[in-house]
C-alpha positions, -999 to +999 in steps of 0.1 A: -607+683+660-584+673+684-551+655+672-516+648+684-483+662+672-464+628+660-441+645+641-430+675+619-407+685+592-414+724+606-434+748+591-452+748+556-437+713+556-450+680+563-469+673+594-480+638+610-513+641+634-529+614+649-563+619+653-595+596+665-600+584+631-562+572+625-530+588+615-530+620+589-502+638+567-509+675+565-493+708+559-480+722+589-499+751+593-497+753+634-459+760+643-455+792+625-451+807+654-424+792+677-447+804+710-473+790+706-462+757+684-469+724+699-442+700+707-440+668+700-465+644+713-491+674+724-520+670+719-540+705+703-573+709+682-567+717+646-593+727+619-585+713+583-583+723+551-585+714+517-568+724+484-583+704+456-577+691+420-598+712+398-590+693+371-610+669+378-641+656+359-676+656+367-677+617+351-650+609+379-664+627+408-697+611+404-687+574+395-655+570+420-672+563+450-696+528+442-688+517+479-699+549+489-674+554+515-664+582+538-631+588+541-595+602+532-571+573+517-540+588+515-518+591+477-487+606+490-468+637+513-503+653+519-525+646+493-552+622+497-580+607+475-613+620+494-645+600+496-677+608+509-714+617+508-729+654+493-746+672+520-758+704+505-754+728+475-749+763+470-722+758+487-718+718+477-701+701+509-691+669+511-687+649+542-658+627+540-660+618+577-631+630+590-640+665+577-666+686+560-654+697+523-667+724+508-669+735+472-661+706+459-677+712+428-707+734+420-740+726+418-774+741+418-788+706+412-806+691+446-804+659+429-769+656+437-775+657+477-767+625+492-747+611+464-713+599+473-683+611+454-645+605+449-623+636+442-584+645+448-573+665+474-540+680+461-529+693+501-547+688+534-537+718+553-539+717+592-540+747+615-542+750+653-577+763+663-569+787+693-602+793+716-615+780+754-629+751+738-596+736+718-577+743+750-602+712+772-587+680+772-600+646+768-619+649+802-630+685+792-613+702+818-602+737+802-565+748+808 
């Protein structure tokens, strides 16, 4: 996905991107190293991450999304409450729109594929994704 550096509190810390879909908070995962970290307003691909709430029940997962929605609404600092729709099992992934979340919970059941779902996502983690195709631009020209 390709994003833009708004802002960032340096590395490990809080991140702001702004992607296609709108604005996210994430864990800054992609200025580690000082060569290659973007600067401010660059614009980079990332590939998320997700550290989840395994706390959470089976009851919750399965009755928090009635408007079955797609989505990341955020709580606070980078943690978000994820909606979305159940796209396989064995791994189960869950397509929240803005990303693809796997192992959400686990499943064997195909039942549960193309039910929608609510669940906590403790951290979003973002990290730059280095190869030709992150370095095109908006017009696909490669750099």
């Amino acid at each position: 996905m390709r994003v833009t550096l708004v802002s960032t509190e340096g590395p490990w810390l809080v991140a702001t991107l702004r992607t296609p879909e709108g604005i996210l908070h994430v864990m800054d995962e992609f200025s580690i190293d000082e060569r290659s970290a973007p600067v401010i307003s660059a614009e980079f691909a990332i590939e998320l991450s997700a550290l989840l709430d395994e706390d959470e029940s089976w009851e919750s997962i399965f009755a928090g999304n009635p408007d079955c929605r797609k989505m990341l609404q955020r709580i606070t600092g980078w943690s978000y409450r994820a909606f979305g729709e159940v796209l396989s099992i064995d791994p189960v992934v869950v397509d929240c729109g803005v990303m693809q979340i796997p192992d959400v919970f686990h499943s064997n059941d195909p039942q549960v594929i193309g039910s929608f779902v609510a669940f906590t996502v403790t951290r979003l983690d973002a990290i730059q994704y280095n190869n030709e195709e992150a370095q095109q631009d908006v017009h696909g020209n490669t750099h």
